[in-house]
N, C-alpha and C positions, 0 to 999 in steps of 0.2 A: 229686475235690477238693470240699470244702464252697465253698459259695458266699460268694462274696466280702461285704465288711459291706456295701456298698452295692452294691441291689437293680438297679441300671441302671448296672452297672459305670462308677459314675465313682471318681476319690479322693475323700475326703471333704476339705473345705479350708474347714468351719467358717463356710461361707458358700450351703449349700446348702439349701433348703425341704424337704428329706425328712422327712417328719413320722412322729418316733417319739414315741409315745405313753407305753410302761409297755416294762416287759421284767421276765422272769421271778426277778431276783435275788433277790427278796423275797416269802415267799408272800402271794398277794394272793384273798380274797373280797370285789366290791366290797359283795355284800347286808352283811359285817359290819360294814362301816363309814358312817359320817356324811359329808357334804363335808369336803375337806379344808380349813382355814382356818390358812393358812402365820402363823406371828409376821413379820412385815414381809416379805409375800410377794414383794418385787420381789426381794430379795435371793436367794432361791430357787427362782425363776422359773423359769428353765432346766432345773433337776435337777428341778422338778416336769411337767416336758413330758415328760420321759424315763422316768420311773420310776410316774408316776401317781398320784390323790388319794390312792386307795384303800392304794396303797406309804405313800407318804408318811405319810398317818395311823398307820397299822398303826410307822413310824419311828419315829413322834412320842409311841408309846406302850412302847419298845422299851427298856430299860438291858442295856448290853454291858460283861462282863467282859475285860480283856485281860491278859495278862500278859507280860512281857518287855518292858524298852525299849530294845532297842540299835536299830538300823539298821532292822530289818523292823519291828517294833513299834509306833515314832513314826513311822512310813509311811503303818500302818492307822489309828494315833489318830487322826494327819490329815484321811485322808479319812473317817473314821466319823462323827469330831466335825463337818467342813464337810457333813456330810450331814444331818445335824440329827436326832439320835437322843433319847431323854429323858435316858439318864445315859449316861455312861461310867467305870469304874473302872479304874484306869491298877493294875498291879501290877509290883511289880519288888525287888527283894534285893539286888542288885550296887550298889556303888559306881563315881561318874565315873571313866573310866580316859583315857589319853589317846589310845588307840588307838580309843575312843568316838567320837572330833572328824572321826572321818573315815568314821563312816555313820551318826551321830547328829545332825541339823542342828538340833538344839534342847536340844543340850548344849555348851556354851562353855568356854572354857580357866579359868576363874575358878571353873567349878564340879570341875573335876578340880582346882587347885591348894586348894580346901578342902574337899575331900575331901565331897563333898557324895554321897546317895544317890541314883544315876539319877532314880528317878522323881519323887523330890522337885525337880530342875531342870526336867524337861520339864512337871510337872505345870501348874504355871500359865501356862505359853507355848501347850498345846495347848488348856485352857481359854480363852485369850482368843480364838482361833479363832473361836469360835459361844459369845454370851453366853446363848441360849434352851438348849444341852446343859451339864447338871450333869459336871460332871466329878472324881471325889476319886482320890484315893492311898491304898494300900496296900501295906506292905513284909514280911507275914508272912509264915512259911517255908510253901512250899507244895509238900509231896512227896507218898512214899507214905501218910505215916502220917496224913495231914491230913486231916481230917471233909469231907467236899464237899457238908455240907444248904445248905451259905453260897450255894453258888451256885441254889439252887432261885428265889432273886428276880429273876435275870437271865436273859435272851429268848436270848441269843446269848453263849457262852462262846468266844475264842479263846487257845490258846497260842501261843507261841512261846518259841523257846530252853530249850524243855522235853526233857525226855527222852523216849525213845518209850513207856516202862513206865508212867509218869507221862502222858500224850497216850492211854493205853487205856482206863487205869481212869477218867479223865475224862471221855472218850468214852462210855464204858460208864455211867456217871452218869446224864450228860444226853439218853441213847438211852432209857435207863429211866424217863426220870418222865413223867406225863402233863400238860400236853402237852409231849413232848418239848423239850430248850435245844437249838438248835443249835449245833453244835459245829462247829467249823473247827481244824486242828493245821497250822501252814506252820514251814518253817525254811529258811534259807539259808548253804550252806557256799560261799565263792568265787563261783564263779561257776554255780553248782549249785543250784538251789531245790524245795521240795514243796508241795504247799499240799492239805488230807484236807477233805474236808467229809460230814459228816452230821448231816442234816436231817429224821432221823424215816423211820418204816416207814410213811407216810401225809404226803407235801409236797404240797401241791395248788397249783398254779399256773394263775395263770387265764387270763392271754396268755401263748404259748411261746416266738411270737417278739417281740413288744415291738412288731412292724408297724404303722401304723395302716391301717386297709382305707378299700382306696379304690374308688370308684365307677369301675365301667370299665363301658362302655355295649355293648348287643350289637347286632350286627349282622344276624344270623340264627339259628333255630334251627332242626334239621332234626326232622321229622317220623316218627321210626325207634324203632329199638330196637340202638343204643342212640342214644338224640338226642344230636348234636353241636352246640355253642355256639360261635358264631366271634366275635370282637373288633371293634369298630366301628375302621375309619379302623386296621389291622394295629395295635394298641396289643399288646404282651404282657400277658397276663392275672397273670405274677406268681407261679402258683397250683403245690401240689405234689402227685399223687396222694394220695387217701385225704382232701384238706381237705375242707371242705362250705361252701356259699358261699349265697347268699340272694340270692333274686329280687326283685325291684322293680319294677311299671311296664310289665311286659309285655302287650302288645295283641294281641289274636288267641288265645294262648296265655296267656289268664288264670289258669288255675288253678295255673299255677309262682309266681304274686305271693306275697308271703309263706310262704312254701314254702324248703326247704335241703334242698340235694342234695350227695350226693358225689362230688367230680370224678373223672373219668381223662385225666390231661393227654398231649394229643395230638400239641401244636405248641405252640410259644409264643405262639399266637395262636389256638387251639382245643383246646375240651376235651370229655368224652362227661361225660353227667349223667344215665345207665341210661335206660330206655325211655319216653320221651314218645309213642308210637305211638296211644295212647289220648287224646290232646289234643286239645284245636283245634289247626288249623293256626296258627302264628306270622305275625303281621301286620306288627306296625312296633315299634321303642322296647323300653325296658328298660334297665334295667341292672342288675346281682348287686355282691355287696358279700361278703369272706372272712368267716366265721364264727368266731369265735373259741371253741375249744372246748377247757375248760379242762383240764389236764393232771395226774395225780399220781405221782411221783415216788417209789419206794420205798429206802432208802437203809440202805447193810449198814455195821455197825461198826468201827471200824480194824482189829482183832481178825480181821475177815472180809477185809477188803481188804487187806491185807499180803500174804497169801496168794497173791491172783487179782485185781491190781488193774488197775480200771479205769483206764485212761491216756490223756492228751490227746496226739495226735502233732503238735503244729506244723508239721516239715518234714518231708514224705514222701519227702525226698531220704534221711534217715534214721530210718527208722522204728524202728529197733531202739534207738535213743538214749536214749527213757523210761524202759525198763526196765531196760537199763544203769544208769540214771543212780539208778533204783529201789532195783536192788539194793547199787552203791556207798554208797547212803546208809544199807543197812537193816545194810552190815559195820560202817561209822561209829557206827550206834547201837549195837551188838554194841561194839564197842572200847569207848565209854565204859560201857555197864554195867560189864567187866571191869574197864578204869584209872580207871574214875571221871574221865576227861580225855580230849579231842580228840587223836588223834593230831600230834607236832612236824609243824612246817613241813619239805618237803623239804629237803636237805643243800645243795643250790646255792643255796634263798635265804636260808639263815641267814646267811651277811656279809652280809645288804641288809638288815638289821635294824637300822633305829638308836634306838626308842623313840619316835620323832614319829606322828602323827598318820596317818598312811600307810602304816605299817606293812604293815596287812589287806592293801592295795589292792597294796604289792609284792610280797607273797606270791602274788596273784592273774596278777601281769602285768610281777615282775619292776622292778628297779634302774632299769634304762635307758627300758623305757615310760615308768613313771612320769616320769622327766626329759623325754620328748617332752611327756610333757602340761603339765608345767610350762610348757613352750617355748613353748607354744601360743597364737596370737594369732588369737583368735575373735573375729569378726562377728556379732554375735546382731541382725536384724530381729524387731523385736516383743517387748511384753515385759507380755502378756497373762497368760491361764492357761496355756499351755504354756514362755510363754516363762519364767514365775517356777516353775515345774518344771525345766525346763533350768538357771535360776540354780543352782538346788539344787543340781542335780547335780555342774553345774561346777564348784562350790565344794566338794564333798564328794570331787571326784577331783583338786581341788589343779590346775586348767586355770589358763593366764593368772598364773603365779606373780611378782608384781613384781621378787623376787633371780634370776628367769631371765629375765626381760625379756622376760616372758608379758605377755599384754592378754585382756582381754574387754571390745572394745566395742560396747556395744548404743543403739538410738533408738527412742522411738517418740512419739508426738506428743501421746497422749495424754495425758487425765484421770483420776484414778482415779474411779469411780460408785461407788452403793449395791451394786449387783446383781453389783459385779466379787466382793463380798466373799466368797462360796460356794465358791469354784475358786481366788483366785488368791491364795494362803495367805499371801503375803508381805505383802498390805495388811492395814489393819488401821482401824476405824471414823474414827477421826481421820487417817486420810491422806487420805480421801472428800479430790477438788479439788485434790490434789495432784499431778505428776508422775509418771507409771507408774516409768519410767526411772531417774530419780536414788533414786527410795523403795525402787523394787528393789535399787537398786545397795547404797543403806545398809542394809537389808535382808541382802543378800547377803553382805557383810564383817562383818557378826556374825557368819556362819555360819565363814567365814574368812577372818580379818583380814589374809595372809598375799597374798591375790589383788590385782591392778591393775585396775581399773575404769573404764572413761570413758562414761559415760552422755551421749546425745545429746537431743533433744527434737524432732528431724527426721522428716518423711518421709520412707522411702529414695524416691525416685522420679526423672525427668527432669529436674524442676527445681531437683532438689539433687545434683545431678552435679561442682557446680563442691568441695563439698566431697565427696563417695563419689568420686572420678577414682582414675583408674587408680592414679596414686602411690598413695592411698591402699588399694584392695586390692593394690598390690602389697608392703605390708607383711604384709597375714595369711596364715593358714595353710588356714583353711576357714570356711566363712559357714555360719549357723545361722540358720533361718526359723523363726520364731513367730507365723505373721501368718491370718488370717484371711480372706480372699478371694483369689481366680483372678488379679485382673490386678498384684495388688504380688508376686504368686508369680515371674510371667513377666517381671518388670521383675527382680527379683534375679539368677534362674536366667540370664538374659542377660548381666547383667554381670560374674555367674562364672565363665559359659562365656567370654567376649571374656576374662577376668583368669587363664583355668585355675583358679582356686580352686576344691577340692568346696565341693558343698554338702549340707547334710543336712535333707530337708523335713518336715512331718509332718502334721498335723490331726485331727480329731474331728468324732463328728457323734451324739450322745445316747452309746450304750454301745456305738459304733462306732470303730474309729480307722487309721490309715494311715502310715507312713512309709519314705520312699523315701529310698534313698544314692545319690548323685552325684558320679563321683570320675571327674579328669580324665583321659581317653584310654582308661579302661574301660567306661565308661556312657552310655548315653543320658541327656540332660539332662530336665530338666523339662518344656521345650516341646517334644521330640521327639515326644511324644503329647500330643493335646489329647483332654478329654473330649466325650463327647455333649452339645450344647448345651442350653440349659435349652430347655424346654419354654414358649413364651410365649404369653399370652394372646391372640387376635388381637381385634383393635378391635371390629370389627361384633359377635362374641360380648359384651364386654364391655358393648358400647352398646346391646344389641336382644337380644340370645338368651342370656342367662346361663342355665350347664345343670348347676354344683354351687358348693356355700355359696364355693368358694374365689374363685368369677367375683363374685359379689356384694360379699363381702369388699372385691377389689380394686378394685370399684367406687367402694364408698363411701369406700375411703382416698384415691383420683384426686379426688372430689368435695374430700374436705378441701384438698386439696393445689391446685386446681382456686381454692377460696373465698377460703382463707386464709394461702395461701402465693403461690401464680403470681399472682393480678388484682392483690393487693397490691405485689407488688413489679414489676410492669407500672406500675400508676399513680406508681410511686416514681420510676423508668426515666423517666418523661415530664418529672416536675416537677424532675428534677436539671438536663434540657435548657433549660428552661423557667424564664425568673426570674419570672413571676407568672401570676395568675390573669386579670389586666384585659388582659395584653400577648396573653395567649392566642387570648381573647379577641376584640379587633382584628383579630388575622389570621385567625379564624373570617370574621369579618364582612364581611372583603376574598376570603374566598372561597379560600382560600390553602390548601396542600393540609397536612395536619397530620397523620402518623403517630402514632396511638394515639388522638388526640384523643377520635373519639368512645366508644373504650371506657372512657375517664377521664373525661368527662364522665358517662356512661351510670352507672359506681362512685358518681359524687357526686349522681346524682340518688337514686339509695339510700340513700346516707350516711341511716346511725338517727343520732337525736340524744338517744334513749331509752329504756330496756329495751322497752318495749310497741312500737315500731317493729321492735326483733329476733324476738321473738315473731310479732308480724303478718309481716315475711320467711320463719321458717321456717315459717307455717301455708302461705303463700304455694308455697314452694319442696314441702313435702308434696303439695298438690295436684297442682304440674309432674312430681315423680318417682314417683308415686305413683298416680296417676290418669290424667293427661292421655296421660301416655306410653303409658300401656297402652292407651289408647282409643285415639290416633295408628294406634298398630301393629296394632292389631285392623281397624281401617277400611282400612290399606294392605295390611292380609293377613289377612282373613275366616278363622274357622277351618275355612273347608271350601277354602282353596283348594289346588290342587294346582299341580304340576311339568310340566313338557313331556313327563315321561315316565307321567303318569298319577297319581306317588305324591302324598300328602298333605304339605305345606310343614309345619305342625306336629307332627313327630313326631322321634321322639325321635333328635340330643339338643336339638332345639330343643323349648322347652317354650311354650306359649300365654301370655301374662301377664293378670292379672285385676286390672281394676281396684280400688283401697282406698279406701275411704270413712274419712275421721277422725273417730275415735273416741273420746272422751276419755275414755274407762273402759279404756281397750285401753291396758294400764302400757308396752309396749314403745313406744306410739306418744309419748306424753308423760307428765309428771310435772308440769305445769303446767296450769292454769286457763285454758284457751284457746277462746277464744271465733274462729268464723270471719271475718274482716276485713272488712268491711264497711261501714263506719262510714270510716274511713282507710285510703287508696287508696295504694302507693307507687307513683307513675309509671315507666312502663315504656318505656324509650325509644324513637323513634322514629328510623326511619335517614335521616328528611328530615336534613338540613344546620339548615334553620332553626331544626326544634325543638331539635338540639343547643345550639343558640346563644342558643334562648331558656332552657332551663335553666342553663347556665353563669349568663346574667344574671340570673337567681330567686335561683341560689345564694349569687354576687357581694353582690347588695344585701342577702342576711339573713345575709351574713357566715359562712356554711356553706362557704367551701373551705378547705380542711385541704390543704395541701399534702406533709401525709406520714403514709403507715398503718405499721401494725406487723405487718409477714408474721409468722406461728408458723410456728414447726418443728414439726412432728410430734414428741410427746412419748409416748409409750407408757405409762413409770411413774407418772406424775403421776396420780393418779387423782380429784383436783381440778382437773386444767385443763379439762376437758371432749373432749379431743379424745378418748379411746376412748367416752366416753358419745355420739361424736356417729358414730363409726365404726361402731361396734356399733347403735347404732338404723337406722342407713339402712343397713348389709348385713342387719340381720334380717326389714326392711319390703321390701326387694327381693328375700328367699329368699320372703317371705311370698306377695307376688304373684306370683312363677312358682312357687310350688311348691315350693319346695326345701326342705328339711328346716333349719331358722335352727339356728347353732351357737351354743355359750354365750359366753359373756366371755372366759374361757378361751382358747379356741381360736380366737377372733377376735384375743385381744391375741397370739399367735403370729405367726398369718397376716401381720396387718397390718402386726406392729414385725417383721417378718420373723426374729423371734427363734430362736434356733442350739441346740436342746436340748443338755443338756451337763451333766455330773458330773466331780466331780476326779478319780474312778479313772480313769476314759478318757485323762485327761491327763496323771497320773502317768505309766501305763503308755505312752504314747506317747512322752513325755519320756524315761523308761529303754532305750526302745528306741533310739533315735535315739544315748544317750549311749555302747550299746554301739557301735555304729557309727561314733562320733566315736574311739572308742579304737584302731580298723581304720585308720581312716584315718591319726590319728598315728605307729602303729606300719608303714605303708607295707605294708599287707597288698595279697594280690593278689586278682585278680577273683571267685574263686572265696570267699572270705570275705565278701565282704559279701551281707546280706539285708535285702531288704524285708520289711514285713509288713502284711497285713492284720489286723484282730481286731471280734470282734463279744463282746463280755462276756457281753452277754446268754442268747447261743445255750448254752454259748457254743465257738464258733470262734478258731481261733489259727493262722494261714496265713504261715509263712515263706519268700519265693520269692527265686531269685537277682535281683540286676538288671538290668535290659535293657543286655546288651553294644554298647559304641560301633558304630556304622554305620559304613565304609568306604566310599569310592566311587574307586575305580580309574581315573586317569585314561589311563595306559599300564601296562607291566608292571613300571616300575621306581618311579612314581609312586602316590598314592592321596591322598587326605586326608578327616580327619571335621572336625564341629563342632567340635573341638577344636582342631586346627593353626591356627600363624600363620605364615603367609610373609613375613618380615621383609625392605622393599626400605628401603636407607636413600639417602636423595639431600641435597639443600642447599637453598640459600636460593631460587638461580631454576632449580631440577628441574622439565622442562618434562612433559606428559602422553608426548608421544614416546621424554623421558627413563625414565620409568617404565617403558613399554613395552619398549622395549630392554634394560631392566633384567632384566623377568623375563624376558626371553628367553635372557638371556646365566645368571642364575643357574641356572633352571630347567628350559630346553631345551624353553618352551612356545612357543608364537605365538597370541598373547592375539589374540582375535577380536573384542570388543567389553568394555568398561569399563564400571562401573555402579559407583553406591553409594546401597544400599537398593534405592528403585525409581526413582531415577536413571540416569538413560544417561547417564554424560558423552562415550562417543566411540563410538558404532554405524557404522560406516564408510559403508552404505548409506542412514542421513541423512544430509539437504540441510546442508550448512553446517559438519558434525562436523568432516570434515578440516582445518580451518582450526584447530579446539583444540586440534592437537597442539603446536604451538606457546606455549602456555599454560601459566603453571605451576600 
């Protein structure tokens, strides 16, 4: 089995720090390119974590032909245009039809009632998407007979809804010119799809897997032939035979520093790197880093690939499926050359044909589905980038239909931002500050006006329970997760399981993505498995021993958070208690004991009252984090001192730190005229009592107490507020004094806004999958139909696995129950706990042992006192 998207087998849930950098979609040299400098970069922030500058630029220089707009078509516009390409040219011949409305979500009933041309309706809707991509129209006949030098000005040619005669000679086109167009041909019949790519007899790609490499520290090296590397502190190294990986920092065994070797992986925590026997013996410290070694890709013509093709096998439960499904399509194309037309719909669904808008999708799944899914009263948590993917969907398969006394109701609390605009296709620049939820919703009933809608503004969580109760799921059919972190995942999944309703989850994580079905009394739920915990910083590391850019990082965000969020709203906290400054005061002086006092005092004896006060602070705070510290820790741990067991305390991964002298020429240090303080002194408090009391009264008489600061939130985007310009200098001035290699702006404003890399395709595709799976559900399929999946784009990998079957637990041979069962005891007004007791003994044929709820004991027989509650109602 290919390895799953994520490297430490967890799900992805969009709220994880796995740091993917670039991935292979796009050929990338970074020597051809310049930095990349995004048009309003917050907005594409994400998708450029993912795909890389180097992508990006080579994007930004890129015009793509497309042709077809039905359903597959305005898929790709979608995400090519939210990708930020230079042009796109939309093509298309066909007139609106009405069976359009139902996989075109950017064609409307107005545009088939005036008979308007496809691409001339979706043309300006996909253009407002991304106002930095040119986007025009074309409707010329584009067959055999047609010239194709037109396309020589475009980078990437895709068809769809082409014929296959017409998808060769195209092929065959843009195979042939130097440099090669890429060429992509997909089509979709029901539920049946292709998608051909060729990319030239020469694709060079420069990261294969899209990974970012990370620093893993070693433990030993052995002295052989062949030398074995082992992993410090059992970490898995990650690594796959044949990669090559790069030394760093080794002692003893100097001549591996700068050096790449080829692994042969051993264990997941040791690998051989051929014969070191010739070395110094290895000492202490190191750490290796993957090498990225770029790849080229030689790629055969449709022409060639018809024949002997390459195929992706998703489920290895059926591997013979692709090519089945290969050759069904290749008699498809054979019929219409002959009839010039698609084979009729089978004979059982022609009566289910009435001319509406769902046609296609009965054809697919049948009269009677489709009226489940009208039926259908969905839950939707979250209504982000996946969740306005699922909108889509919803709406395109006619879910939640008001004349069937369907529902879609979804909540979420937020605001729409800048940065949402990338991914989540249904906002739009002027909704910026508006409502996710309700925009979506109006959003969504363009797509189909036909749907019922209740948009919330809620958290799902504990303290909105009094609206989410039981009545209220026991109205739906199945809850739909669009959410983005672990613990609103495990608050839902819980309230499904207590209501029985499935549920259906999903997430993403760059060109990663995941979703699982959960359907009641066949499945393990969501918390049935919990992942591997996150990996956390531990304090003394962060405060004394940072040993990679990430400890740094996390440093200097604690400091902001530390400065200008906690002391502020400490001092806030005192003075809400607190009606003055003079009454505080008094009771200082009576000696009286004050929580907080002296750190609100200690704040206002800093209080700046003028720029050159802030300046002299941070020259001040430079010297304490910068200097003094390193000197501290050098004086309490010499660098020769060692261990009880003889080794050196400084070695790797703890690294020595060196004290920094300021510098005013040194641009990462300042961009200011700063002179060292000396002149103006800001007192520094003293933990006597008195001196507290005599600064209060300094402050009192010169009319310096401010009774209220203004904590900051940590702002990421804003690239005027100063907070990453303040993050970024004090994690590259702390990489600088240990050592550590300082990361760019870039990679810091990741780190720091712990930002979630991320592209639309990922969440299309996630979205589709999840929708196939809501279709299982309506139609009361059984266990054997439903599939999870994994997927990595990039690789790219496509892993479809059954779902973890319900757990039983047997309590005798006639009894059992899972997560799922509810024992219904019904009693009255004064049903005593004895009552209850006896209940289930008499329904069930149990003899209940002890009572609890949660982590509750209400009656353990062997506690002092319990028997006396059986009496109680």
């Amino acid at each position: 089995f290919p390895p799953s998207p994520s490297q430490d087998g967890r799900r992805l849930h969009g709220d994880r720090r796995l740091p993917v950098q670039a991935s292979p979609l796009i050929n990338r040299k970074p020597s051809d390119c310049l930095p990349y400098t995004a048009p309003k970069q917050a907005v594409r922030l994400r998708q450029r974590y993912v795909l890389g500058d180097s992508a990006m630029q080579q994007m930004a220089q890129s015009s793509v032909f497309l042709s077809g707009m039905a359903g597959l078509g305005v898929e790709i516009a979608k995400n090519i245009v939210l990708a930020g390409v230079k042009a796109v040219t939309l093509h298309d011949t066909k007139q609106c039809e009405t069976k359009d409305l139902g996989c075109n979500f950017f064609i409307r009933q107005d545009d088939v009632l005036n008979h308007r041309k496809r691409v001339e309706a979706v043309h300006p809707r996909v253009a407002e998407l991304n106002p930095y991509v040119h986007v025009d129209s074309s409707s010329f006949p584009l067959d055999l007979s047609t010239d194709l030098n037109f396309l020589r000005r475009y980078q990437c040619v895709i068809l769809t809804e082409a014929r296959l005669s017409l998808q060769k000679k195209v092929d065959e086109f843009c195979h042939s010119q130097q440099p090669p167009i890429r060429f992509i041909g997909c089509d979709t019949y029901g539920i049946c799809a292709r998608v051909f790519c060729d990319f030239g007899e020469h694709f060079e790609v420069s990261d294969p897997t899209g990974e970012e490499a990370k620093e893993i520290f070693i433990q030993n090296i052995t002295l052989d032939d062949p030398g074995v590397v082992t992993c410090m502190d059992g970490r898995t190294h990650g690594l796959q035979t044949g990669q090559s990986i790069l030394f760093r920092e080794v002692n003893g065994m100097d001549q591996l520093n700068g050096t790449a070797r080829q692994v042969t992986v051993l264990s997941p925590y040791s690998f051989a790197i051929g014969d070191t026997s010739g070395l110094q013996p290895y000492a202490h410290g190191g750490f290796f880093l993957l090498v990225k070694t770029p790849r080229t890709y030689s790629f055969e013509t449709m022409e060639h690939q018809l024949c002997e093709p390459k195929v992706l096998t998703p489920d290895f439960s059926k591997p013979e499926a692709p090519l089945q499904i290969h050759a069904a399509m290749l008699a498809l194309d054979d019929f219409q050359e002959e009839h010039n037309r698609l084979p009729n719909i089978g004979y059982k669904h022609t009566h289910t044909c009435t001319g509406d808008r769902y046609d296609g999708l009965r054809a697919c799944i049948g009269e009677s589905m489709c009226l489940e899914l009208h039926k259908l009263r969905v839950f939707m948590v979250g209504c982000g980038a996946i969740g306005c993917e699922m909108l889509k969907n919803l709406a395109l398969l006619g879910v939640g239909l008001a004349q069937n006394s369907g529902q879609v109701c979804m909540s979420d609390p937020d605001l729409i931002e800048k940065s949402n605009l990338n991914r989540q296709f249904l906002f739009r620049p002027h909704h910026i500050q508006k409502p996710k939820s309700s925009t979506a919703a109006d959003a969504t009933l363009e797509i189909n006006p036909e749907m019922e809608i209740d948009a919330h503004l809620n958290k799902v969580c504990p303290a909105t329970e009094s609206i989410y109760n039981d009545l209220f799921y026991s109205r739906l059919h199945l809850v739909v997760t669009a959410l983005d972190n672990v613990e609103a995942r495990r608050y839902v999944d819980s309230r499904s399981v207590s209501n029985q309703k499935a549920l259906l989850d999903s997430g993403t994580m760059g060109t990663k993505g995941h979703t699982e079905v959960i359907v009641p009394n066949l499945t393990e739920s969501y918390n049935s498995h919990r992942d591997p915990p996150e990996e956390e910083i531990p304090f003394c590391t962060l405060k004394s021993f940072p040993a990679i850019i990430e400890h740094t990082i996390q440093w200097a965000r604690d400091k902001f958070e530390s400065a200008f969020a906690h002391k502020p709203s400490i001092y806030n906290m005192f003075w809400e208690t607190h009606s003055s400054a003079e009454s505080v005061l008094q009771r200082m002086q009576r000696r009286e004991s004050l929580e907080g006092a002296f750190q609100v005092v200690k704040l206002l004896s800093r209080r700046p009252s003028q720029w050159e006060h802030c300046i002299t602070m941070a020259r001040l705070k430079f010297d304490k984090y910068f200097k003094r510290k390193a000197l501290q820790l050098l004086h309490s741990f010499p660098l020769d001192t060692r261990l009880k067991d003889g080794s050196l305390f400084w070695q790797s991964p703890k690294r020595p730190p060196s004290p920094i002298e300021f510098d005013l020429t040194d641009r990462i240090e300042t961009d200011e005229n700063v002179k060292k303080p000396d002149q103006m002194k800001l007192s520094v408090s003293s933990e006597e009592e008195r001196e507290a009391i005599a600064q209060l009264e300094e402050a009192i008489a010169a009319d310096h107490v401010t009774l209220r600061m203004s904590p900051l939130i940590f702002e990421k985007d804003d690239d005027a507020n100063g907070h990453m310009d303040f993050v970024a200098a004090a994690s590259s001035l702390r990489a600088r004094m240990y050592a550590i290699e300082v990361a760019d702006r870039l990679k810091t404003k990741r780190i720091a806004g712990k930002i979630i890399p991320a592209i639309a395709t990922a969440t299309a595709a996630v979205a589709g999958l999840v929708s196939l799976e809501l279709v299982k559900v309506a139609g009361g399929y059984g266990f054997e139909s439903f599939n999870n999946c994994f997927f990595n784009l990039a690789i790219p990998v496509v892993v479809l696995t059954e779902a973890a079957p319900v757990r039983k637990t047997q309590i005798r041979e006639d009894i059992s129950f899972s997560i799922w069962d509810r024992w219904v005891v019904c009693g009255h007004q004064d049903f005593t706990l004895s009552n209850f007791i006896n209940a289930v003994r008499e329904q069930y044929g149990i003899e209940p042992t002890m009572v609890v709820h949660g982590v509750k004991m209400l009656y353990v027989p062997v506690m002092p006192g319990h028997n006396k509650r059986l009496k109680l109602t």
